[in-house]
mmCIF file of the N, C-alpha and C atoms, coordinates in Angstrom:
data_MODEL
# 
_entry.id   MODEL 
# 
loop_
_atom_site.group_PDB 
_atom_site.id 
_atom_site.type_symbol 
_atom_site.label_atom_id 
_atom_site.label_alt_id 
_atom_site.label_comp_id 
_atom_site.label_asym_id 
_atom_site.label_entity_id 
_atom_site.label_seq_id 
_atom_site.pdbx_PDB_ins_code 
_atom_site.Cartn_x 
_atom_site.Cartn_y 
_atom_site.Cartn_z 
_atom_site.occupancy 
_atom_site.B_iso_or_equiv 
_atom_site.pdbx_formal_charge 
_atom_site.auth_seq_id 
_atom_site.auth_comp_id 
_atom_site.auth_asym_id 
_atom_site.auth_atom_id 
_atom_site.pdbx_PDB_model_num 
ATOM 1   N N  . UNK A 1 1  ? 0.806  -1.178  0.000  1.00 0.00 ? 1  UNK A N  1 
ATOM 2   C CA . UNK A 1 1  ? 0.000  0.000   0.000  1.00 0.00 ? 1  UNK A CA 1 
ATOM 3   C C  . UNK A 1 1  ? 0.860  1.256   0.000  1.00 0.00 ? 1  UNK A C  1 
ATOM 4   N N  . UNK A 1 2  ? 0.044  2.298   -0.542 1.00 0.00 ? 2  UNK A N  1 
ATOM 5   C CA . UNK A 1 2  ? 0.727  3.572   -0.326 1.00 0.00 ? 2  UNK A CA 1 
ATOM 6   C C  . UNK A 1 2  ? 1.465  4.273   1.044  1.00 0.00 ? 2  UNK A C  1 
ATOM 7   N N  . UNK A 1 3  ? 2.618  4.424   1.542  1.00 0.00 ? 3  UNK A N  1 
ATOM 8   C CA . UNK A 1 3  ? 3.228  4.858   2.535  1.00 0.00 ? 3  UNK A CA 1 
ATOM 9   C C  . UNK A 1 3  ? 2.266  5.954   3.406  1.00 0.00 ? 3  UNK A C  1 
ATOM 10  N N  . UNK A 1 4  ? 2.532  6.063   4.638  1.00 0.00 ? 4  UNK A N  1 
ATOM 11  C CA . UNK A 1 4  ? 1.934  6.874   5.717  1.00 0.00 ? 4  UNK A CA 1 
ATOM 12  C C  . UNK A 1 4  ? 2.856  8.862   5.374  1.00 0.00 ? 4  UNK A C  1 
ATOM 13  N N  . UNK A 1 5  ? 2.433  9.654   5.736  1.00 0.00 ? 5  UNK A N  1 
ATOM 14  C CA . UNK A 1 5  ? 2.615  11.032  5.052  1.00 0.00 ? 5  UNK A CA 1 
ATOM 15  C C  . UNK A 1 5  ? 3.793  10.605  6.713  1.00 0.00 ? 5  UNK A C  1 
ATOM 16  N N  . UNK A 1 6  ? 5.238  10.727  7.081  1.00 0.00 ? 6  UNK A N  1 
ATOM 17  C CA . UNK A 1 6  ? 5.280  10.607  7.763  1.00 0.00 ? 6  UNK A CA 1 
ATOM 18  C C  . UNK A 1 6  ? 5.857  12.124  8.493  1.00 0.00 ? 6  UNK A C  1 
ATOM 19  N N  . UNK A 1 7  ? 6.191  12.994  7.473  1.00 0.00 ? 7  UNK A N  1 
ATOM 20  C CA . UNK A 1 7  ? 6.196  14.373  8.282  1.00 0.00 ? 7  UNK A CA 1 
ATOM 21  C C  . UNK A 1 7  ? 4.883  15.002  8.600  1.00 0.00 ? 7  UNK A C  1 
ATOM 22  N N  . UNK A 1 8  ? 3.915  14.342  8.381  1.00 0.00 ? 8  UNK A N  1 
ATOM 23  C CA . UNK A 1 8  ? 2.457  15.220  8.705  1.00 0.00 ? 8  UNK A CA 1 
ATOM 24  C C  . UNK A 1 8  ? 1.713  14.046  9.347  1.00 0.00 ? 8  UNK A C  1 
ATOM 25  N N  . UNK A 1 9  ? 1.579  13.190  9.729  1.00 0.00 ? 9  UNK A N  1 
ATOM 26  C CA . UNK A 1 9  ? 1.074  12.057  9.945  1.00 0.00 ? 9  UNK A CA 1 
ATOM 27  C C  . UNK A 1 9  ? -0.498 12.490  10.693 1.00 0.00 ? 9  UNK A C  1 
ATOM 28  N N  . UNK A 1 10 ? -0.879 13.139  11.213 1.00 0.00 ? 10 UNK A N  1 
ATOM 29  C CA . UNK A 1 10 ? -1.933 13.553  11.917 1.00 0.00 ? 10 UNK A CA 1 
ATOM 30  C C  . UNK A 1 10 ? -2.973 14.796  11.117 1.00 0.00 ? 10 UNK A C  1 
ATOM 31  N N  . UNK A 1 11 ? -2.042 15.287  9.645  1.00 0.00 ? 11 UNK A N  1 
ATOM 32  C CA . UNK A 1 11 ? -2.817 16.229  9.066  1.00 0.00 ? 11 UNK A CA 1 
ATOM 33  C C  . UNK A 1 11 ? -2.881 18.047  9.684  1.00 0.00 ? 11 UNK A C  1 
ATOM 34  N N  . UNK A 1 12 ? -2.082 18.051  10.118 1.00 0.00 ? 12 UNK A N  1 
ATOM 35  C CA . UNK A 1 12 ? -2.408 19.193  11.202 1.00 0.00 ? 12 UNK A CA 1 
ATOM 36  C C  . UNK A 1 12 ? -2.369 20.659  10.115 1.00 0.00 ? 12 UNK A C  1 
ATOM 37  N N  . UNK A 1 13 ? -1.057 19.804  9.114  1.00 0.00 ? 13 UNK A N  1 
ATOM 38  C CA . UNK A 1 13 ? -0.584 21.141  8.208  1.00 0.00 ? 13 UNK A CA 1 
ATOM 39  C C  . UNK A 1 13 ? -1.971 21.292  6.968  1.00 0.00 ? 13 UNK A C  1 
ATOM 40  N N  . UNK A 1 14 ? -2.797 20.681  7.211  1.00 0.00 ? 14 UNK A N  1 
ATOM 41  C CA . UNK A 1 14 ? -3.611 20.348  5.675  1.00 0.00 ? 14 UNK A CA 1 
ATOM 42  C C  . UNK A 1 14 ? -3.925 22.011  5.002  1.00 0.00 ? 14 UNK A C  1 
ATOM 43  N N  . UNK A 1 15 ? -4.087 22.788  5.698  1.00 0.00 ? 15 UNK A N  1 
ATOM 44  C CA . UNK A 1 15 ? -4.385 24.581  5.338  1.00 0.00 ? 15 UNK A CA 1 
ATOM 45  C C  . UNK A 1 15 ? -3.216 24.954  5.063  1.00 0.00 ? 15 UNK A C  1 
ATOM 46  N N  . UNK A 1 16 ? -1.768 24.598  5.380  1.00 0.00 ? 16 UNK A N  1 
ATOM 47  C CA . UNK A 1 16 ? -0.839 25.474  4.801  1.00 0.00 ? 16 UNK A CA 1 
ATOM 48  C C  . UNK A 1 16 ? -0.584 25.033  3.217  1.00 0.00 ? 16 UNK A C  1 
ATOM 49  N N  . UNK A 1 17 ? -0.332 26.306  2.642  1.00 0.00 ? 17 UNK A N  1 
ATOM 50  C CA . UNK A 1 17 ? 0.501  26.355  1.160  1.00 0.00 ? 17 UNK A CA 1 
ATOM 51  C C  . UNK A 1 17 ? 1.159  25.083  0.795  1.00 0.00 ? 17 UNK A C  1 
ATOM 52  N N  . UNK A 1 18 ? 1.438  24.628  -0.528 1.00 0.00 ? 18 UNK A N  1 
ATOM 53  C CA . UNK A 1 18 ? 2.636  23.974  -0.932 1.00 0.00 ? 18 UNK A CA 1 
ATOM 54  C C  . UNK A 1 18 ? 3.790  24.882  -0.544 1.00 0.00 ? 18 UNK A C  1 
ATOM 55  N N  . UNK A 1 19 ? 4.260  25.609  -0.477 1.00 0.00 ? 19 UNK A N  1 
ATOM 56  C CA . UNK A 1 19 ? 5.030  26.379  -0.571 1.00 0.00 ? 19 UNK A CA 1 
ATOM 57  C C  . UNK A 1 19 ? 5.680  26.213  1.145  1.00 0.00 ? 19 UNK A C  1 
ATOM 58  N N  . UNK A 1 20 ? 4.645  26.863  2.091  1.00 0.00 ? 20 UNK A N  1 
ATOM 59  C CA . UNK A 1 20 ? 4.585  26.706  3.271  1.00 0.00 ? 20 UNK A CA 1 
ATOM 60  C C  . UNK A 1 20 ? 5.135  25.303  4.075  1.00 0.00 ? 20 UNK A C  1 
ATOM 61  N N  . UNK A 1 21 ? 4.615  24.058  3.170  1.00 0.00 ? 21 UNK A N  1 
ATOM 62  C CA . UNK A 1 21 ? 4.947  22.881  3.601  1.00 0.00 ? 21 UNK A CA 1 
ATOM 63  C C  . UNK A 1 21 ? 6.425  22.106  3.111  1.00 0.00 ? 21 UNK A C  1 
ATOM 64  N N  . UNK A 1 22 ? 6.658  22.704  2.231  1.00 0.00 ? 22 UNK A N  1 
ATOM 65  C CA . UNK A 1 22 ? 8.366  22.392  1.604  1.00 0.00 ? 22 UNK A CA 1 
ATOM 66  C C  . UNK A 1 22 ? 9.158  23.431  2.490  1.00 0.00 ? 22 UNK A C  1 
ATOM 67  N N  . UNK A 1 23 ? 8.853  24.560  2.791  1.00 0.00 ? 23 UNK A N  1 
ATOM 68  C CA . UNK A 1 23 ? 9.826  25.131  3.648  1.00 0.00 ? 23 UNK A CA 1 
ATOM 69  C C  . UNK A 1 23 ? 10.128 24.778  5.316  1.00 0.00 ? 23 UNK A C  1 
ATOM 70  N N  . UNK A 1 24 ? 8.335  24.496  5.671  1.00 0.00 ? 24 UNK A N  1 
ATOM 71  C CA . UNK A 1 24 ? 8.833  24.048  7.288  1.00 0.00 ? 24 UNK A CA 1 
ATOM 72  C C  . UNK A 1 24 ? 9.664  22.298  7.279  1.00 0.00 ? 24 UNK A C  1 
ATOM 73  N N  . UNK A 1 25 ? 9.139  21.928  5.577  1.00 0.00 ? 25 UNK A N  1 
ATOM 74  C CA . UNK A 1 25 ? 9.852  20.145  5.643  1.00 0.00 ? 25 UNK A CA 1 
ATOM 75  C C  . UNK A 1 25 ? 11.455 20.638  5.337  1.00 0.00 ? 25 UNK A C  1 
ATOM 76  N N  . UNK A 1 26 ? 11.695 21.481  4.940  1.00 0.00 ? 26 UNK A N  1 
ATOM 77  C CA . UNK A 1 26 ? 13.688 21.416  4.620  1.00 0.00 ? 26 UNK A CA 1 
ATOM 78  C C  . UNK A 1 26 ? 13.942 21.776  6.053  1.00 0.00 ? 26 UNK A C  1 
ATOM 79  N N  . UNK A 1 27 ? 13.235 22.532  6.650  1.00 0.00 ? 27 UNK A N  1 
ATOM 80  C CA . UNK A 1 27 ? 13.635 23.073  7.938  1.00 0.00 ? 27 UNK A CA 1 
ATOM 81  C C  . UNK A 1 27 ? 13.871 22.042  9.260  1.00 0.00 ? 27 UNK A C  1 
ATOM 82  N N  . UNK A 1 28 ? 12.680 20.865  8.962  1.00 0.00 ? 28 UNK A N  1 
ATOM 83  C CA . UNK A 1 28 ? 12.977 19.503  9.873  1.00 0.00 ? 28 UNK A CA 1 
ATOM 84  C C  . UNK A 1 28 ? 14.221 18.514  9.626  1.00 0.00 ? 28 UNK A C  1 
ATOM 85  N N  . UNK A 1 29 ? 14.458 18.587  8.107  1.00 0.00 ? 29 UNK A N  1 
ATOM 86  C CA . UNK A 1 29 ? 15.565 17.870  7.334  1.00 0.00 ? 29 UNK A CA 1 
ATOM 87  C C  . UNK A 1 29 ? 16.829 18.682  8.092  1.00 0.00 ? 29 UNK A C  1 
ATOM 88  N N  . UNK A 1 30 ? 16.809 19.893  8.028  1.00 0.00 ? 30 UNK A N  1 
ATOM 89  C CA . UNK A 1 30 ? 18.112 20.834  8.724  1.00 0.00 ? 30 UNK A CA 1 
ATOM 90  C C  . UNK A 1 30 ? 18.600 20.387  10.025 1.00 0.00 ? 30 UNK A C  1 
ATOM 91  N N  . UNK A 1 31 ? 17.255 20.297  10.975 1.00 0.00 ? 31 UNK A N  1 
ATOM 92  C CA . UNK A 1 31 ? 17.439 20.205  12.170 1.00 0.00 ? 31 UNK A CA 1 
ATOM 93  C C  . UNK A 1 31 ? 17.980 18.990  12.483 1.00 0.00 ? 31 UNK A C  1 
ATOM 94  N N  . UNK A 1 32 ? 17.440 17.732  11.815 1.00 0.00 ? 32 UNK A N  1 
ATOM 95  C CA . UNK A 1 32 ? 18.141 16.498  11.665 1.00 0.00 ? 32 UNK A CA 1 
ATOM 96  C C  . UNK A 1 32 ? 19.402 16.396  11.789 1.00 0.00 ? 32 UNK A C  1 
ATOM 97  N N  . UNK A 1 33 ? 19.846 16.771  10.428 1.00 0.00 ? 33 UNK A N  1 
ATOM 98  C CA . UNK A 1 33 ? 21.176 17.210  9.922  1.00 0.00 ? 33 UNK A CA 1 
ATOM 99  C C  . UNK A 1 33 ? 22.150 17.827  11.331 1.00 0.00 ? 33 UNK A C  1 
ATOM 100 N N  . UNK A 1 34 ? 21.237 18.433  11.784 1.00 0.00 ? 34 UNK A N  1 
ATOM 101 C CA . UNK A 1 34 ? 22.531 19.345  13.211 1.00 0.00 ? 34 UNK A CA 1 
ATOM 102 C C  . UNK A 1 34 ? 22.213 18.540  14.095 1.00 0.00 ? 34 UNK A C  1 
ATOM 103 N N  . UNK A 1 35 ? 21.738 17.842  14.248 1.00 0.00 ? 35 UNK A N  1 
ATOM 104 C CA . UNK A 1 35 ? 21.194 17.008  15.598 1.00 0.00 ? 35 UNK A CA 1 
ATOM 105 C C  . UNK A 1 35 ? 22.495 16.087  15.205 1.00 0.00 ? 35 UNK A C  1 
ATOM 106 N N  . UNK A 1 36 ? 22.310 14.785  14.033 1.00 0.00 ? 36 UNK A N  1 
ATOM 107 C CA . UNK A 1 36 ? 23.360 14.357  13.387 1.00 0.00 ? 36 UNK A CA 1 
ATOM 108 C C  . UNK A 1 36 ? 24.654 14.866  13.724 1.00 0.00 ? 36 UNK A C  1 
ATOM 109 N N  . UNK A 1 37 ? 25.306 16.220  13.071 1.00 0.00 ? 37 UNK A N  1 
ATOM 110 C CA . UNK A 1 37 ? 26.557 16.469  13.370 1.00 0.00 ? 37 UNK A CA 1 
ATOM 111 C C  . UNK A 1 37 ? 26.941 16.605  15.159 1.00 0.00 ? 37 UNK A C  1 
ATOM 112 N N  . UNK A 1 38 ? 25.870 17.297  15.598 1.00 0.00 ? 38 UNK A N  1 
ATOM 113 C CA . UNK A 1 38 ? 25.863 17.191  17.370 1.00 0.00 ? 38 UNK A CA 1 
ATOM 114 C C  . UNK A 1 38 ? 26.382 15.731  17.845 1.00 0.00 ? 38 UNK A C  1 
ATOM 115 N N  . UNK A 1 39 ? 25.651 15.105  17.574 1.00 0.00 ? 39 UNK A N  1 
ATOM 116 C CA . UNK A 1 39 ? 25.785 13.571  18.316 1.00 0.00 ? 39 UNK A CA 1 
ATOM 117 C C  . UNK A 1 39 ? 27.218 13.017  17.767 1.00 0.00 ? 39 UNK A C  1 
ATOM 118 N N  . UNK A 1 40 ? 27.762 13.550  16.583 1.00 0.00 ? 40 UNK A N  1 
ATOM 119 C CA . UNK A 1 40 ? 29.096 12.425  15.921 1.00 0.00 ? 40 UNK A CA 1 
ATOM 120 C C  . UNK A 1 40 ? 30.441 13.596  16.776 1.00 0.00 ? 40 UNK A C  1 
ATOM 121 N N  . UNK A 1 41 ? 29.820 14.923  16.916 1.00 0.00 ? 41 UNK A N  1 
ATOM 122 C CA . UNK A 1 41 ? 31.335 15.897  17.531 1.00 0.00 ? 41 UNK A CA 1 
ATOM 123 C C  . UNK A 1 41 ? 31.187 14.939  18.940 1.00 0.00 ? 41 UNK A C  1 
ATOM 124 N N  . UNK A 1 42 ? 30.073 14.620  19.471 1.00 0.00 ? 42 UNK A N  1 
ATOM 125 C CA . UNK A 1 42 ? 29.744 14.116  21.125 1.00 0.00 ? 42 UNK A CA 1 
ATOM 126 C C  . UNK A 1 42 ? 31.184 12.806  21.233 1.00 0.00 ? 42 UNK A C  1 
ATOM 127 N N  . UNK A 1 43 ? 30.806 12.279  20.263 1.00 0.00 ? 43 UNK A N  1 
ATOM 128 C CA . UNK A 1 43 ? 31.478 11.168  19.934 1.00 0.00 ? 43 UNK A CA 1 
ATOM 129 C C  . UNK A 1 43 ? 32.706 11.187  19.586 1.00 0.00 ? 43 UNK A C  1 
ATOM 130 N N  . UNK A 1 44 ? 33.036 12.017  18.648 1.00 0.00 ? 44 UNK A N  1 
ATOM 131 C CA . UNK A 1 44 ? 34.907 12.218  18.580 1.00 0.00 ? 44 UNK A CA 1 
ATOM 132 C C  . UNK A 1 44 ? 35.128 12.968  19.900 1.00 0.00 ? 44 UNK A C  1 
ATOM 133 N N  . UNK A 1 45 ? 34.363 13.497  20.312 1.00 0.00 ? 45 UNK A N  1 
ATOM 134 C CA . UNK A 1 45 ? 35.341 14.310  21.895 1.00 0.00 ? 45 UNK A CA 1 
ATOM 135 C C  . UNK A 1 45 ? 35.347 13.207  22.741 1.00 0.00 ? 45 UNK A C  1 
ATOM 136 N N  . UNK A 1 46 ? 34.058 12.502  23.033 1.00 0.00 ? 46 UNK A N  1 
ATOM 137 C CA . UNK A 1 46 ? 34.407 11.455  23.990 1.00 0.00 ? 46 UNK A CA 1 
ATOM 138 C C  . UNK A 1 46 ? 35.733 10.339  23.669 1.00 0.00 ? 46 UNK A C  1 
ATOM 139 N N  . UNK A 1 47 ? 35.659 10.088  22.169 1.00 0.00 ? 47 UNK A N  1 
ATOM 140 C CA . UNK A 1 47 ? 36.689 8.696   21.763 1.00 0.00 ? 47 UNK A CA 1 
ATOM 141 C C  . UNK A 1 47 ? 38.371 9.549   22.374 1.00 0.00 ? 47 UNK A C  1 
ATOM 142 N N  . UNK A 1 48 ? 38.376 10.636  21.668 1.00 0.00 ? 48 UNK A N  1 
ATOM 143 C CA . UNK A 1 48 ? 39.520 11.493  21.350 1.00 0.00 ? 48 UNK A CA 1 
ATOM 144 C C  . UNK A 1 48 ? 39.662 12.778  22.187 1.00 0.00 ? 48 UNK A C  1 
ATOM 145 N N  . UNK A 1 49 ? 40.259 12.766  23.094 1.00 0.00 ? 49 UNK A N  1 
ATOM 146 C CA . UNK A 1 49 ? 40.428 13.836  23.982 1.00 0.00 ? 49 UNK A CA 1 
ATOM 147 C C  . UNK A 1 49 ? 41.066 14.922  23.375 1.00 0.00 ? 49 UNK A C  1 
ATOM 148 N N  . UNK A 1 50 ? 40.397 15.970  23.085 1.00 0.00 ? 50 UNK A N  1 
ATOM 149 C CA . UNK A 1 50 ? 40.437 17.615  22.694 1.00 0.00 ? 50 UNK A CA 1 
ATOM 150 C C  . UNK A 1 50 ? 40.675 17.104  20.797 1.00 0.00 ? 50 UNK A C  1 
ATOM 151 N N  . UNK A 1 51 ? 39.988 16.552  20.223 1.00 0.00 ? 51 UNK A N  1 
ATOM 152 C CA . UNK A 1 51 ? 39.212 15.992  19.207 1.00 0.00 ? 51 UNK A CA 1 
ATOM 153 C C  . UNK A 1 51 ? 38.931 17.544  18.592 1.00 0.00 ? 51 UNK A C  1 
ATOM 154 N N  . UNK A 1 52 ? 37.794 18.072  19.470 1.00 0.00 ? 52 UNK A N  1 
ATOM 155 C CA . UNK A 1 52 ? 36.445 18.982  19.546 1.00 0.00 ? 52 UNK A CA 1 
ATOM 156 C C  . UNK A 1 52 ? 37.094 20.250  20.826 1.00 0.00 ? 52 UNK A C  1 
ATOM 157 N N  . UNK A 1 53 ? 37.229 21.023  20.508 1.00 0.00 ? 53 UNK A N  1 
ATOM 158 C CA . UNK A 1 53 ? 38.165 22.016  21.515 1.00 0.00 ? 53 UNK A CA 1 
ATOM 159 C C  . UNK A 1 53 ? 36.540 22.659  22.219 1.00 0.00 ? 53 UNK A C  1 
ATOM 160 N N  . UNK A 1 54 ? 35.638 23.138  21.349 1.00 0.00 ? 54 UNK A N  1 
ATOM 161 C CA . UNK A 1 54 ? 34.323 23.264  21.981 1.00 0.00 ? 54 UNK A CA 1 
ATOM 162 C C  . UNK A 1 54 ? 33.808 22.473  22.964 1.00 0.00 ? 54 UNK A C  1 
ATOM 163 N N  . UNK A 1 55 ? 34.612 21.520  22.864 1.00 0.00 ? 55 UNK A N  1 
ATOM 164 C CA . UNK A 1 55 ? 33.644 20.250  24.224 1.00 0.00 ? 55 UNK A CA 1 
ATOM 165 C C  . UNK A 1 55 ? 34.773 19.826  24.513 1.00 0.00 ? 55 UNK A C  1 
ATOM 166 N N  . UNK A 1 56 ? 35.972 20.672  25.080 1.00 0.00 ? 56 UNK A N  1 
ATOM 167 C CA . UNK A 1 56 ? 36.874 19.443  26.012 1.00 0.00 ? 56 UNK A CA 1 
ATOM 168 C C  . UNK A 1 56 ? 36.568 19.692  27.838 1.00 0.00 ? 56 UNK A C  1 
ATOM 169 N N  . UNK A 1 57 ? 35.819 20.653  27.888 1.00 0.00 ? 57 UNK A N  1 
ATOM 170 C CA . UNK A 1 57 ? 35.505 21.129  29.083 1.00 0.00 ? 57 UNK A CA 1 
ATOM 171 C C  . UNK A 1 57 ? 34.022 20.293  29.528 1.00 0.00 ? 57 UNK A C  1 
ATOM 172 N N  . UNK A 1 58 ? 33.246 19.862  28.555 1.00 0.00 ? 58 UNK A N  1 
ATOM 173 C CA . UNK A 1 58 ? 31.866 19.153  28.237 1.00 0.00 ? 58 UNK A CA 1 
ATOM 174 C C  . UNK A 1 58 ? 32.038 17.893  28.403 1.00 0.00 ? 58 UNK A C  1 
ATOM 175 N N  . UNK A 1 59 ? 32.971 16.936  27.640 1.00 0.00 ? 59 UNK A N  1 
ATOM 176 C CA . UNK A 1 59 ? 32.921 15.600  26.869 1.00 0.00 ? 59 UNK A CA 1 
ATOM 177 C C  . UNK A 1 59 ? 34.051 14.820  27.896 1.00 0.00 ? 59 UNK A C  1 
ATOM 178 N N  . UNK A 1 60 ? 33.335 13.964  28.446 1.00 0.00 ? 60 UNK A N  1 
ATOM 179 C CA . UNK A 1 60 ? 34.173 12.882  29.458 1.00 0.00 ? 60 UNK A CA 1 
ATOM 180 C C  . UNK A 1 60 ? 34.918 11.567  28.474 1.00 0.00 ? 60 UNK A C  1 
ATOM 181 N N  . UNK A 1 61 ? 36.097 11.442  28.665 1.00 0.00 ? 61 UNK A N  1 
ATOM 182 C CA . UNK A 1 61 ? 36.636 10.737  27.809 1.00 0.00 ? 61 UNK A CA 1 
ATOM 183 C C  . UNK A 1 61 ? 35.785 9.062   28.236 1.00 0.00 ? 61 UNK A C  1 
ATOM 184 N N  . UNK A 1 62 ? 35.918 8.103   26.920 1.00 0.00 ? 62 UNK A N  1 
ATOM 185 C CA . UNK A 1 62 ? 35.124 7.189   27.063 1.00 0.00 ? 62 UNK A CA 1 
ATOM 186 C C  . UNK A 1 62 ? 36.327 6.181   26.434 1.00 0.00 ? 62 UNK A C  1 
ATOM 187 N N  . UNK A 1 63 ? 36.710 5.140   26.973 1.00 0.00 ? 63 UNK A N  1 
ATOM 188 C CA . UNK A 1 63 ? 37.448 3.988   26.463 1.00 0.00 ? 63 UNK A CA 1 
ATOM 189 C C  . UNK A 1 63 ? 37.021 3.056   25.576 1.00 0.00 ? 63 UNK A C  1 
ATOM 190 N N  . UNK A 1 64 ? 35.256 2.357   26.295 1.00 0.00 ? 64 UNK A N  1 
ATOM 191 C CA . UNK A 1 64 ? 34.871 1.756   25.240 1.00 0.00 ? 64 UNK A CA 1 
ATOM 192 C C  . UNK A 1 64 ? 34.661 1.665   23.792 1.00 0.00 ? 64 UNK A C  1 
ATOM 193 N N  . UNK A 1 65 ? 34.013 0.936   23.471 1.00 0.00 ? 65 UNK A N  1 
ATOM 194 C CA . UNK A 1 65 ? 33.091 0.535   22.048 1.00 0.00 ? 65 UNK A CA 1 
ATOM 195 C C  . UNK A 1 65 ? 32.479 1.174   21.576 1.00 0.00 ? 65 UNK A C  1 
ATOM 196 N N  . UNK A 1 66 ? 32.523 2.703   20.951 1.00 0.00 ? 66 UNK A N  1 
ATOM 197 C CA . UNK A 1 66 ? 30.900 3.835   20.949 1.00 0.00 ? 66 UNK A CA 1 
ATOM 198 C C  . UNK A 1 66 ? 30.085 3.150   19.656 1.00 0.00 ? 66 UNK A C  1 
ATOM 199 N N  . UNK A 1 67 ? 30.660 2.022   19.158 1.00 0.00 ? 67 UNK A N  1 
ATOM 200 C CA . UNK A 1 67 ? 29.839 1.832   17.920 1.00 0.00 ? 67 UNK A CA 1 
ATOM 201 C C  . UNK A 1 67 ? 28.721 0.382   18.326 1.00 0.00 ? 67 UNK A C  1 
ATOM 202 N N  . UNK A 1 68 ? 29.063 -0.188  19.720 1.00 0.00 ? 68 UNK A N  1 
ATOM 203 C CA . UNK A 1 68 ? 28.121 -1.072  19.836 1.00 0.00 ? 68 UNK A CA 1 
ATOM 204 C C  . UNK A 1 68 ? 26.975 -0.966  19.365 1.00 0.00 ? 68 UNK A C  1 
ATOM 205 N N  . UNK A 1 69 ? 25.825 0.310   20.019 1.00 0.00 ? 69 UNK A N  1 
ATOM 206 C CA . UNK A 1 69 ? 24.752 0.156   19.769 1.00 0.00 ? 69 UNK A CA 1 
ATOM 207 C C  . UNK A 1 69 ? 24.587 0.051   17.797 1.00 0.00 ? 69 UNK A C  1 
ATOM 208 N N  . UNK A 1 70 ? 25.229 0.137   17.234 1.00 0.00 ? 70 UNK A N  1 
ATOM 209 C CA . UNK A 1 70 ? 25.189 -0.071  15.732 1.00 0.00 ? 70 UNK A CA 1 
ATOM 210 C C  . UNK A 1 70 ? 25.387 -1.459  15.133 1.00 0.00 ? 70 UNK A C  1 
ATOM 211 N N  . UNK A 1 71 ? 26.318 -2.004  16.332 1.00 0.00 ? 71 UNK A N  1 
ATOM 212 C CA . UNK A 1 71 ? 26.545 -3.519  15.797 1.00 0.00 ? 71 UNK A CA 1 
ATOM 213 C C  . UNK A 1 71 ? 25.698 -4.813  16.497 1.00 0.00 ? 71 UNK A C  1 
ATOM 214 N N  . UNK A 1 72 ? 24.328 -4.246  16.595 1.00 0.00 ? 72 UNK A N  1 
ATOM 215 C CA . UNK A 1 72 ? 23.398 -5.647  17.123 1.00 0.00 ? 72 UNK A CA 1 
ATOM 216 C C  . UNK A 1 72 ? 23.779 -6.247  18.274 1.00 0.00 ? 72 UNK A C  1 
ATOM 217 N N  . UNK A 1 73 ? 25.116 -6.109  19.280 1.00 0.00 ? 73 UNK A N  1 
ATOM 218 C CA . UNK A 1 73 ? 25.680 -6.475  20.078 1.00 0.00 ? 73 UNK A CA 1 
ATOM 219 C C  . UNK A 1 73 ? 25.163 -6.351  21.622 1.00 0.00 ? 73 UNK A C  1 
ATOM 220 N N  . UNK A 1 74 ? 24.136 -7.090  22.434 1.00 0.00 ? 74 UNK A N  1 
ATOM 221 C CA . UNK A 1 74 ? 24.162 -6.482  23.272 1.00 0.00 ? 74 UNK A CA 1 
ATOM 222 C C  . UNK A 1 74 ? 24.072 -7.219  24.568 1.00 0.00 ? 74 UNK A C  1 
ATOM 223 N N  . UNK A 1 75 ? 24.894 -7.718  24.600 1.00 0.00 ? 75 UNK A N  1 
ATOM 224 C CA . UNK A 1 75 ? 25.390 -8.425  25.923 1.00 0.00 ? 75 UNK A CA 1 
ATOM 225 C C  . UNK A 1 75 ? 25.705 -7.857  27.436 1.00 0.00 ? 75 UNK A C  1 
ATOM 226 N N  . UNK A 1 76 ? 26.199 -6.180  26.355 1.00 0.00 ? 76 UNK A N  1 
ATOM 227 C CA . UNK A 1 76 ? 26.404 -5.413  27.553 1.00 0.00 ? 76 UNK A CA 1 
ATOM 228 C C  . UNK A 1 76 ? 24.797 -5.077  28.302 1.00 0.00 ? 76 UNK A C  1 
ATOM 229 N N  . UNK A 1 77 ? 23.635 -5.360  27.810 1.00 0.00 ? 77 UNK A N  1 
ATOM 230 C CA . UNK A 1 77 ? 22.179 -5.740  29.167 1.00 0.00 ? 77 UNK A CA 1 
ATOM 231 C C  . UNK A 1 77 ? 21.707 -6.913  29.102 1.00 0.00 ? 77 UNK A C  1 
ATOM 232 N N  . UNK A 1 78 ? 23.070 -7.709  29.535 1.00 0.00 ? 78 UNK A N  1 
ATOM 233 C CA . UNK A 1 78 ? 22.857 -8.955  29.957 1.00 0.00 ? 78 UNK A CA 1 
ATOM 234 C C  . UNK A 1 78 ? 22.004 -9.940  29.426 1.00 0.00 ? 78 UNK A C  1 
ATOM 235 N N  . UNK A 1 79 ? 22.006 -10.275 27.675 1.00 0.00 ? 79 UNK A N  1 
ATOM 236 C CA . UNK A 1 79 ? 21.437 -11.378 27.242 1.00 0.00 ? 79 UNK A CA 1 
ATOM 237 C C  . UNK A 1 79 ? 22.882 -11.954 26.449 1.00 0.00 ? 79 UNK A C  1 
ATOM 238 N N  . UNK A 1 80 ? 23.054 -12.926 26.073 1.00 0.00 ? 80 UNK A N  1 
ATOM 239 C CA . UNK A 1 80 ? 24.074 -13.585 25.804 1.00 0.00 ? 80 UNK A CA 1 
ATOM 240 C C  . UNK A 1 80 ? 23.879 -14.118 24.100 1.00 0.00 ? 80 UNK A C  1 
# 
């Protein structure tokens, strides 16, 4: 079947413009996008100490694995 509208899913925008609705949708795509780069600087400051000079005062160095949660792996909450 045809996919769910999933940036509008509830209809709320149905009165705004085409116009209106491509600009607030690049604007969610943006925010993504910085959320994205946020979380990967989080990550080189934690792997790499002063990595990220903005977050060496922020970012607690981390020894482990930061890519577990990506690799299906999760033993670390105790299932085997």
């Amino acid at each position: 079947g045809p996919l769910p509208n999933l940036y509008d899913p509830f209809g709320l925008f149905k009165k705004m413009s085409d116009e209106q609705k491509a600009r607030r949708l690049n604007m969610e795509v943006n925010n993504g996008r910085l959320a994205m780069l946020g979380i990967f600087g989080f990550l080189s400051a934690d792997s790499v100490p002063g990595s990220v000079p903005a977050l060496t005062e922020i970012a607690k160095p981390y020894a482990g694995n930061i890519m577990v949660p990506f690799e299906g792996q999760f033993t670390l909450f105790g299932s085997s």
